[in-house]
Each structure stands twice: as C-alpha cells, then as structure tokens.
C-alpha positions in Angstrom: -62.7 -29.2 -43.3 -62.5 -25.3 -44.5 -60.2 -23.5 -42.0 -62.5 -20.5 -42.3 -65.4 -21.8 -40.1 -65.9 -21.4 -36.6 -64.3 -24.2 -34.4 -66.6 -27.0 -33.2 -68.8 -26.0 -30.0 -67.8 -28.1 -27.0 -69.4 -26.5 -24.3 -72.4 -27.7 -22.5 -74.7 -26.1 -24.7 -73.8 -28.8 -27.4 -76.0 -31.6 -25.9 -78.3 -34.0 -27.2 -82.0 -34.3 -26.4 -81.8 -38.3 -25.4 -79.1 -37.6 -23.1 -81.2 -35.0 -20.9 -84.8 -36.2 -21.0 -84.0 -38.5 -18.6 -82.3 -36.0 -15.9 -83.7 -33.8 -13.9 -80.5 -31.5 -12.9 -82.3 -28.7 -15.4 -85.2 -28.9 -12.6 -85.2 -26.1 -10.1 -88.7 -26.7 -7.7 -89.4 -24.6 -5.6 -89.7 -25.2 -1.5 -92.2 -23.7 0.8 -89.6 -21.2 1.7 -89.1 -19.6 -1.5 -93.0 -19.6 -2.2 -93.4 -17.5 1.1 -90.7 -15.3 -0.2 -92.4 -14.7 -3.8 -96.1 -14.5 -2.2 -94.4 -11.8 0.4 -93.3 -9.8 -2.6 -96.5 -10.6 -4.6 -99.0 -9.4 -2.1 -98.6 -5.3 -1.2 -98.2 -5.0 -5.0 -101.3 -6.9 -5.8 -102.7 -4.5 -3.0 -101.9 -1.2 -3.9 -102.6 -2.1 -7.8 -98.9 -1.7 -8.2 -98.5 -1.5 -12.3 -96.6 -4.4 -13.4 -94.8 -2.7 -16.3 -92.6 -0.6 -13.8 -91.9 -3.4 -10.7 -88.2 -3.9 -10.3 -86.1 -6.4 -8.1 -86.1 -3.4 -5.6 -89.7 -3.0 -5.6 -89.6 -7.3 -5.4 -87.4 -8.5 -2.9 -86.1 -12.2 -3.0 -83.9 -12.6 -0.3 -82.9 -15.8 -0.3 -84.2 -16.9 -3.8 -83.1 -14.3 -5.8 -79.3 -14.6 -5.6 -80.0 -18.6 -5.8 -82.1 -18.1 -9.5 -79.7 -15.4 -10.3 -76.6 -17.8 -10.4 -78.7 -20.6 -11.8 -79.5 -18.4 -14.7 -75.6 -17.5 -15.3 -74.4 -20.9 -14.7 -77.0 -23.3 -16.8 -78.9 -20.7 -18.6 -76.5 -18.0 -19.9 -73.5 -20.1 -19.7 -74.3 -23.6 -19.2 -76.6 -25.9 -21.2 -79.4 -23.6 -21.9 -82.4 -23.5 -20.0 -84.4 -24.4 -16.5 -87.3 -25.3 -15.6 -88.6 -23.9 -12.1 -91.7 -25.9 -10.8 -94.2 -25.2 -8.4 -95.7 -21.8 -8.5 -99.2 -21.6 -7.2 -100.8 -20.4 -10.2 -104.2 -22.5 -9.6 -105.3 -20.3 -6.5 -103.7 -17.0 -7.9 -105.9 -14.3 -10.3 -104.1 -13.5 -13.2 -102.9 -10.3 -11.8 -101.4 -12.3 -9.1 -99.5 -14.8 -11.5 -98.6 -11.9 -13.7 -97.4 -9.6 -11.1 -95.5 -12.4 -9.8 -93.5 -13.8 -12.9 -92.8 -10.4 -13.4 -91.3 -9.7 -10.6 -88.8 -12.9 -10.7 -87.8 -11.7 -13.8 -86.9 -8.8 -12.8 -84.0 -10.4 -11.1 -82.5 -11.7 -14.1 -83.1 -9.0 -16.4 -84.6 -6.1 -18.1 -88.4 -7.0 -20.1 -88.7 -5.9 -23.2 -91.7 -5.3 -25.6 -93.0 -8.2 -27.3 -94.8 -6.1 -30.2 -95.3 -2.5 -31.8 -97.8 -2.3 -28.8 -95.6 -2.1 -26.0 -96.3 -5.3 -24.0 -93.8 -6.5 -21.3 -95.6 -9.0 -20.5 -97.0 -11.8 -23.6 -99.6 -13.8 -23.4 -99.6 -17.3 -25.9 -102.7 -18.0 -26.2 -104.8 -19.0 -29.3 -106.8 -16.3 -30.6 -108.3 -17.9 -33.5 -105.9 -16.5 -36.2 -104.8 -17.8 -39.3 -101.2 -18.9 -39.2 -101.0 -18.8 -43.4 -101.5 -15.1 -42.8 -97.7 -13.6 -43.2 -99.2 -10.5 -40.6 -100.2 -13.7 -38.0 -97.5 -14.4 -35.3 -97.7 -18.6 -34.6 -97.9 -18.1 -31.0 -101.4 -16.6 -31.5 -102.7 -19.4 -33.2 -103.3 -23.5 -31.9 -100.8 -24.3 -34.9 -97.5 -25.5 -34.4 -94.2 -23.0 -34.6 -91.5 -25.0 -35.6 -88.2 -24.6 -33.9 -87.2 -21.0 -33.5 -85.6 -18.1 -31.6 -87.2 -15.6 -30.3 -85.9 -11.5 -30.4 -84.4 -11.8 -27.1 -81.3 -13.1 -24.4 -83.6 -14.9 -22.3 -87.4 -16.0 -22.8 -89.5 -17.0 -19.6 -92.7 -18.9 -20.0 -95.1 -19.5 -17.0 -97.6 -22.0 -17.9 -100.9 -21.1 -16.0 -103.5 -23.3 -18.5 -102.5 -27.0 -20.2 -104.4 -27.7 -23.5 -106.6 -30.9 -23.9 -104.4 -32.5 -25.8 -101.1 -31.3 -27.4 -99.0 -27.8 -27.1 -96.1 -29.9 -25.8 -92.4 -27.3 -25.5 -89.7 -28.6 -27.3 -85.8 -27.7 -27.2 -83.1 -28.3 -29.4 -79.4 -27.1 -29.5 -78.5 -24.5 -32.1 -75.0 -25.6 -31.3 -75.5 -29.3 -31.8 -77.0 -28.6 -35.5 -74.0 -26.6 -36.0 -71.7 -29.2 -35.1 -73.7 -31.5 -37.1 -73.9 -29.2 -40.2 -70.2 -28.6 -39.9 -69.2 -32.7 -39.7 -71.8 -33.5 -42.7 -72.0 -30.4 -44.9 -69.6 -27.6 -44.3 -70.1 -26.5 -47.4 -73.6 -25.3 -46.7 -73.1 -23.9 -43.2 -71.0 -21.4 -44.7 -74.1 -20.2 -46.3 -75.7 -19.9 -42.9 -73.3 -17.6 -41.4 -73.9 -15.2 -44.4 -77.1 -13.0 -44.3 -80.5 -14.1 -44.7 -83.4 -12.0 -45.0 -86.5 -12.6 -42.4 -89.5 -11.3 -42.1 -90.7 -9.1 -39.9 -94.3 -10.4 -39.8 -95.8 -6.5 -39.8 -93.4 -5.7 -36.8 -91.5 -2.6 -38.2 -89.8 0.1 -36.4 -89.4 3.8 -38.4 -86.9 3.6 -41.0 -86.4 -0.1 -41.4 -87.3 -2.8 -43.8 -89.6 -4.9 -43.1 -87.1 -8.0 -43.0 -83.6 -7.8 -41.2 -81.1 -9.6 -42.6 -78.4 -11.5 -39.9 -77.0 -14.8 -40.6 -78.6 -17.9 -39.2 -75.5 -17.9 -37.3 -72.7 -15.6 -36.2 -69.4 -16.3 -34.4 -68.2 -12.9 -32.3 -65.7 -13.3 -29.8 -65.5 -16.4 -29.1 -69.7 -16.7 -29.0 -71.9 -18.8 -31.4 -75.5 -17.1 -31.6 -78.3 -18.0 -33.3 -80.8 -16.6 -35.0 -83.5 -19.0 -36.7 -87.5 -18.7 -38.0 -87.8 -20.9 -41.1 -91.4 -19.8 -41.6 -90.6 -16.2 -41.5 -87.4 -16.7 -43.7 -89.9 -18.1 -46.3 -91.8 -15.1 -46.3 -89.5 -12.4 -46.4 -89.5 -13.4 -50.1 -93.0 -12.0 -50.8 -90.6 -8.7 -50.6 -89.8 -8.1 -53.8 -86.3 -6.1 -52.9 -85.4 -9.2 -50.4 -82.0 -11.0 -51.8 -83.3 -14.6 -53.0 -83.2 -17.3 -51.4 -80.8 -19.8 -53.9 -81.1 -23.9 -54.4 -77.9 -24.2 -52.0 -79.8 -21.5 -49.6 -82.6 -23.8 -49.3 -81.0 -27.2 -49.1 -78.8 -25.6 -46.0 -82.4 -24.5 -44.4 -83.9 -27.8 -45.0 -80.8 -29.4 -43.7 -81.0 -27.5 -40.3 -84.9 -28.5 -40.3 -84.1 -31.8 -40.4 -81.5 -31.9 -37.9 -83.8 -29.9 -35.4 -86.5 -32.4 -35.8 -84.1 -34.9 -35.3 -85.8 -37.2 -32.5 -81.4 -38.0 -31.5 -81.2 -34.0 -31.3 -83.9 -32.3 -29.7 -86.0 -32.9 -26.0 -89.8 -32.5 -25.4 -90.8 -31.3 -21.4 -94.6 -31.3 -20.8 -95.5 -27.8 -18.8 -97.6 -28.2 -15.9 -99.5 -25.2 -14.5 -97.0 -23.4 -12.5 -93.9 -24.4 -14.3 -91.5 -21.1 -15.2 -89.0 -21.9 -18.3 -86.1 -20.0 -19.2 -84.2 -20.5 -22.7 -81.3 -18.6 -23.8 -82.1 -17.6 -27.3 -78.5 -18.0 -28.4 -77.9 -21.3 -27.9 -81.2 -23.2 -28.0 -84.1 -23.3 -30.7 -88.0 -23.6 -29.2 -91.1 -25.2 -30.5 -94.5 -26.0 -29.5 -96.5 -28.6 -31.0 -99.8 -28.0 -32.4 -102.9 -28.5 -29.8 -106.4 -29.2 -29.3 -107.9 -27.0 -26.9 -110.4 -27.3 -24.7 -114.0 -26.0 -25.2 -114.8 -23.9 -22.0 -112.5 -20.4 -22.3 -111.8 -20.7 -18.7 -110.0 -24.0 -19.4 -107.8 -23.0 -22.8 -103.9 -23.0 -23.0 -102.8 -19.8 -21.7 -98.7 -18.9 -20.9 -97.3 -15.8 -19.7 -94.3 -14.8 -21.7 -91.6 -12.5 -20.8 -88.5 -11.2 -22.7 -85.5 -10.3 -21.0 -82.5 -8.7 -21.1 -79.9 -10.1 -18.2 -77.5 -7.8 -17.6 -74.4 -10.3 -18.0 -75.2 -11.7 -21.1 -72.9 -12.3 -23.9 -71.7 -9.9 -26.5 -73.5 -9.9 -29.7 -72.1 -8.8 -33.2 -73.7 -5.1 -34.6 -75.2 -7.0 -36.8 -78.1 -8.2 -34.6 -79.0 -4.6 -34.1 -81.0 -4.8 -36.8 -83.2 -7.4 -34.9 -82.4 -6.4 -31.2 -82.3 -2.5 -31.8 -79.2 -2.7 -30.4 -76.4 -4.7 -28.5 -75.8 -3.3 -25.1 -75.9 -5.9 -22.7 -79.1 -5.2 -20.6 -80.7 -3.0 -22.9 -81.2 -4.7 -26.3 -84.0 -7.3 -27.6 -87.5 -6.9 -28.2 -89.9 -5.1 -30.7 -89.8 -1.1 -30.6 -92.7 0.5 -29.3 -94.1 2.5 -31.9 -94.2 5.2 -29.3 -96.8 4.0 -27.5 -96.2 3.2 -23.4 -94.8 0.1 -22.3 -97.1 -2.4 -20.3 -98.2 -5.4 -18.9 -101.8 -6.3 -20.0 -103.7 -8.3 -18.1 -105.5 -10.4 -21.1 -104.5 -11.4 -24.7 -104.5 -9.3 -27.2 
C-alpha cells in the first residue's frame, strides 16, 4: 500500500448502505410540540410579508427545537454518519410561502444560505422545467432526468419535499468515504489520481475573473479531514474547454471506478421523500442522486423540493483549494455560486 495516501477512514461516515436501510436512528420526526414551535415562528412572518432572504434564527425562534436539531446536525450530520431525515412538516395545508418561509427559518439555525446560481437565490426550487439535460448550460436538477451521484457546492444541503412524482425521483446516498476506502483496498494506484486536480465544469456558472471550470481533486485530505468533491457529468464536460488539462486513460478508469463503486447496490441507500420530509447531507462525506421520474400531468401535482445551501458555522476546515469552488473557506461564510451582483433572495416559484 503507498505510504503517501491518506489513512483509511474509520469514522462513522464510512458506512454501507445495507447496513442503514433498515434503521431508523437517521430519522428525526417531529412531535406536536416542535410543530407548534415552527408554526409560532412561521406565522407573524407569513403576516407581515416578512422577506425570506433576510430571516435569521433571531427573527425564528426555536426554543426547544432549535438547540435539539442544532446538536443533531453536529453530531450525525457534520460529524457523525452524514445526513438526517426530519419528518412531519405540514407542507400539505401550508402555501408555498408558508413552507418556504418555514424551511428557511430552520435553517437558519444550522447555518448561513447561500446562492444557488448567478441569480442570487437562497432558496432552490428542484423542479422539472422541461430542459434538456444533454445541454452542457442545463443543471440536472432542472430536468426529470436522473443526476448521478454528486456533491453539491456547499457544507450542508437541505431538501424539503413538498410534491412526490408519479413514479420515480427516489434520493439516494452513498459514502464518499466508503469508495475511498474501497478505491484505496482495490486500486491505490488510481486513487492517487483522484486526489490530484481535475477540471469541472462550471455549467455557465462563472464569477468575474474565473474559468469556467475549477480544478480541485475528487478528494482532498487537510487536517485530518477527507472531503469530497464529485460531478462525473460535469467532469466530462469541462473537456469541451479547449485550455482544460485532459482527462488521461488512467484519469478515466479511476472515474469509472468510483462510478461503479457508487452504484454499488452493497454501497449506497435509497430513502423515498414524503411530502414534508426535510433532508440534510453533508457534502463532504456523502454523494447524492435522484433517480429519473415520471411526473404527473396536472402542474399542481408535479415533483417540487425546496433546496437550501448552508453554511454551519462549525463545520470542518477545508483546503484553499476549494476556494476555487466555495469562493472561499471561512467556516460560515463559504459555498454557493456568486451573485453576479444582483440581490440575494428567496423566490417563491421555479425559475
């Protein structure tokens, strides 16, 4: 084994999906209690047409839930296996301002939002909008197709399921740290290529000055921290850039390799969303997916999650390299795409 890679991860981020499907300890529902406490916080903002963009935890008191999700989300999100799934939000009598005003607000005791495109928005919506996902300009979430495993340019992303497709759009998890450990038992001699740069696309999402691809390893070791960063579809495309380095034989028999692994059915976990069910998944140590769906014919009725992006403020440190990606790597202000200028907010609809 080459002494130069990083040591085998141990921790309880290195799990297998098999071995948590059938648990429910990564469940967090929520009692009648709690509700009372997020529908007391919910409703003078609803009323005074409070806007979302700006609400803090001060503005959205908790006080019973909020330390409770707070040391959830240090001890199993940030620091423990990866993500939680809270249940039970009452999204079918709520208006979308209500639900988004809401999810908002809980996240705003984890962490700081950030923007989710050159427009500004805190607050995402993934929904299909008809869009091609060929098109290299198209981000997957926008489409009915499905993503692939990925990270997403963040610490922590929330998900608040208000809409379930007809058939399909199923979340799936893997652990970055399991492939690793898997890469590094069958083929070390291709993980070492994935802790070397790698150019990624962009997809259009360019801040002044930049190239339209960064270029941070598919995984970095910085203090003791294993990160990832992984999108295999957008790693393809940074080659239409003619100045991107190339992508070698060995380059793409590690990618494929990690592909594999993550599809693994012994590695990664499905979880079926049901209307009201928050997920949180630290970027780091996990890999996301969505399976492709059929949706239904009536708008009212189509797939439709809220998306946040946050920045908690005692995450992990991150090398300078991610800076490229994150803009920058201050705990609890870094992640998301700049802003173009234009003024952060929380839209309403998709778009």
């Amino acid at each position: 084994m080459p002494l130069d890679l990083p040591p085998e991860q141990t921790g309880a981020a290195a799990w297998y999906g098999p071995d948590l499907a059938g648990r429910d300890d990564w469940l967090m529902p929520l009692g009648e209690a709690e509700l009372a406490e997020i529908e007391a916080a919910t409703a003078p903002l609803v009323d005074r047409d409070a806007d979302i963009a700006t609400i803090t935890a001060r503005d959205f008191p908790l006080p019973s839930l909020g330390p409770k999700l707070r040391v959830r989300v240090r001890d199993e999100v940030l620091n423990g296996r990866g993500f939680l799934l809270m249940r039970g939000m009452p999204v079918e009598r709520w208006s979308i301002r209500e639900a988004a005003t809401a999810f908002f607000g809980l996240g705003a005791h984890i962490g700081g939002a950030r923007s989710q495109n050159a427009k500004g928005h805190l607050l995402g919506h993934v929904k299909d909008l008809g869009l091609e996902a060929r098109d290299p300009n198209v981000r997957i979430y926008q489409t009915n197709a499905r993503q692939t495993f990925h990270t997403d340019s963040c610490d922590i992303v929330g998900l608040l399921c208000l809409k379930t497709a007809r058939s399909g759009g199923l979340s799936a998890l893997v652990s970055a740290m399991t492939i690793f450990n898997e890469m590094r038992r069958r083929r070390p001699d291709l993980l070492k290529l994935l802790l070397e740069p790698i150019a990624t696309d962009r997809r259009g999402e360019v801040a002044e000055g930049e190239k339209p691809y960064f270029e941070i390893p598919v995984f970095n070791w910085h203090e003791g921290y294993l990160s990832a960063v992984y999108q295999r579809q957008y790693i393809d495309s940074a080659q239409r850039f003619p100045d991107a380095p190339r992508l070698t034989p060995a380059h793409v028999e590690a990618l494929d390799l990690f592909d594999s692994l993550a599809n693994d059915p012994r590695l990664h976990m499905f979880m079926e969303f049901k209307p009201g069910d928050i997920q949180l998944v630290h970027n780091h140590t996990l890999l996301h997916d969505r399976t492709e769906f059929v949706d239904w014919p009536e708008p009212e009725r189509r797939r439709h999650l809220l998306r946040l992006w946050l920045a908690p403020w005692d995450a992990r440190p991150l090398p300078a390299v991610f800076a490229q990606r994150y803009g920058s790597v201050t705990v609890g202000a870094r992640g998301g795409i700049p802003a173009r200028g234009n003024k952060l907010t929380a839209p309403l609809q998709a778009g």
